[in-house]
N, C-alpha and C positions, 0 to 999 in steps of 0.2 A: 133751242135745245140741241139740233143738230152739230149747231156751231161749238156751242160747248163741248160737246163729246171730243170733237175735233181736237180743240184747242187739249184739254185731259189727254188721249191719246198722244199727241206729239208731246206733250210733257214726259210722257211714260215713257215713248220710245225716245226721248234724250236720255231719262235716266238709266235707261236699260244700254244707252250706246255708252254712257261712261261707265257702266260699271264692265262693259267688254272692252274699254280700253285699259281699267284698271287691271283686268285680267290678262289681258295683253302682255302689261307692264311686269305681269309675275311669273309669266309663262318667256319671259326673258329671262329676267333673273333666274329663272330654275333651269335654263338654257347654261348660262352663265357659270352655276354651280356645276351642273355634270359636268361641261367643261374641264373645271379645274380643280373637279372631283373634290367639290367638299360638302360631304355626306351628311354632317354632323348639320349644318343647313338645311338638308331638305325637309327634313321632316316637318319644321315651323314654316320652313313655304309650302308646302304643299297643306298644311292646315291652314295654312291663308286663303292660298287657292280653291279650298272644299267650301271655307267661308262665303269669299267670293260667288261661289258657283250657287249656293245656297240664297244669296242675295238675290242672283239674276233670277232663281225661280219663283222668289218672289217677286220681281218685276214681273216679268210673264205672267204671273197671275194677274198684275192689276193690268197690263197691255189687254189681257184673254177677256176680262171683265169688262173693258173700257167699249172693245171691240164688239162682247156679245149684246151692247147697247145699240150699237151701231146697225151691225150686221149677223155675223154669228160669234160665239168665240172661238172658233178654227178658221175663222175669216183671213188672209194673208196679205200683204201690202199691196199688191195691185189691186184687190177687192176693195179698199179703203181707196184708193187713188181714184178705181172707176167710179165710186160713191161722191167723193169729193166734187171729179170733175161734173157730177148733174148734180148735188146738191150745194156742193160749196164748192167755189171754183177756187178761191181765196186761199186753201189749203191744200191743194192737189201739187203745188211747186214744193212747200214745203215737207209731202209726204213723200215725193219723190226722192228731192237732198238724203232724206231720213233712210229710205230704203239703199241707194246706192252707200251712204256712209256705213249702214249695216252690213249689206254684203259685203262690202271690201273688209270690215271688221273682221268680219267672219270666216275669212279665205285665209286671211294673216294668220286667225287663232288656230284654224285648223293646220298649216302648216307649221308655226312651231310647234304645236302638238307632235305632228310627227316629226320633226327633226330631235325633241324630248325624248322620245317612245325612241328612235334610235339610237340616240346617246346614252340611253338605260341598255338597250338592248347589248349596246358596243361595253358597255362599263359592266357588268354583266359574262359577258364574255373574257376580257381582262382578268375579271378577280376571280372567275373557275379558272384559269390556268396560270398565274399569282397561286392560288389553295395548291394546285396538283405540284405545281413547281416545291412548294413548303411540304407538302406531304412525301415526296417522292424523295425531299433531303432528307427529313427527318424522322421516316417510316422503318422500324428495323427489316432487315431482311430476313424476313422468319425461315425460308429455304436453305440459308447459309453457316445458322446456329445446329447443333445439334439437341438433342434433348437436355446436354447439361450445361448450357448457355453459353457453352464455346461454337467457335467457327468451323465448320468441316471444313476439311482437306482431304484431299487424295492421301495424306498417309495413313490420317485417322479411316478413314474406308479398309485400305488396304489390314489396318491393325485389327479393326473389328472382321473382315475374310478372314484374316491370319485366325485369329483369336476360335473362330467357327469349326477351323479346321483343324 
């Protein structure tokens, strides 16, 4: 029985390691795009990417499941490894593989994450002063008109004093 769970387990945590490399894979591409700023892309990758992430929390459920047969289901990979090595020794290499593959997975995704979050952040920045640039060409200057949509001058000032006095 033991061994079974085992072998379900590394099933799950294969399937759950492709689907963070698949993630990976899209967390490039969307690297890729801010890049070379094409907007009209992200929107369908980043619904891929929700997809995806939607995926792996259904992995994680059957990992949580697999595990709380085991041990508990907040059990964590060394806890499976120290179980292994006194009940099944036969899979404690392979839980290990599974673990360091996940971490380094997970280091990856975390950093294109942020180099992502900064290339919004930077792109972001660009198209407010892009807007202020196009606003500040073609914002009338309301100071410079007078009430009757012409441009003040110093003569017109000087006409309307004249005019007063």
């Amino acid at each position: 029985m033991i061994k079974e769970n085992f072998k379900s387990l590394i099933k799950a945590l294969d399937k759950e390691f492709e689907a963070y490399c698949k993630l990976k894979e899209l967390f490039e591409e969307k690297k890729e795009y801010l890049k070379k700023a094409k907007s009209d892309d992200l929107g369908v990758l980043d619904n891929k990417i929700l997809e995806m992430n939607n995926s792996i929390v259904k992995l994680n459920e059957i990992r949580k499941t697999i595990g709380a047969e085991l041990i508990d289901e907040n059990a964590c990979m060394s806890q499976f490894i120290k179980l292994a090595e006194e009940k099944a020794p036969e899979f404690t290499e392979p839980l290990k593989e599974r673990k360091v593959k996940i971490c380094k997975i997970f280091d990856e995704l975390v950093l294109l994450n942020r180099q992502n979050v900064e290339l919004l952040k930077h792109g972001i920045i660009i198209t407010n002063k892009m807007l202020e640039s196009i606003i500040d060409a073609f914002a009338p200057q309301g100071c410079n008109y007078n009430g009757a949509g012409k441009a003040d001058t110093h003569d017109i000032d000087m006409w309307t004093v004249n005019k007063q006095i």
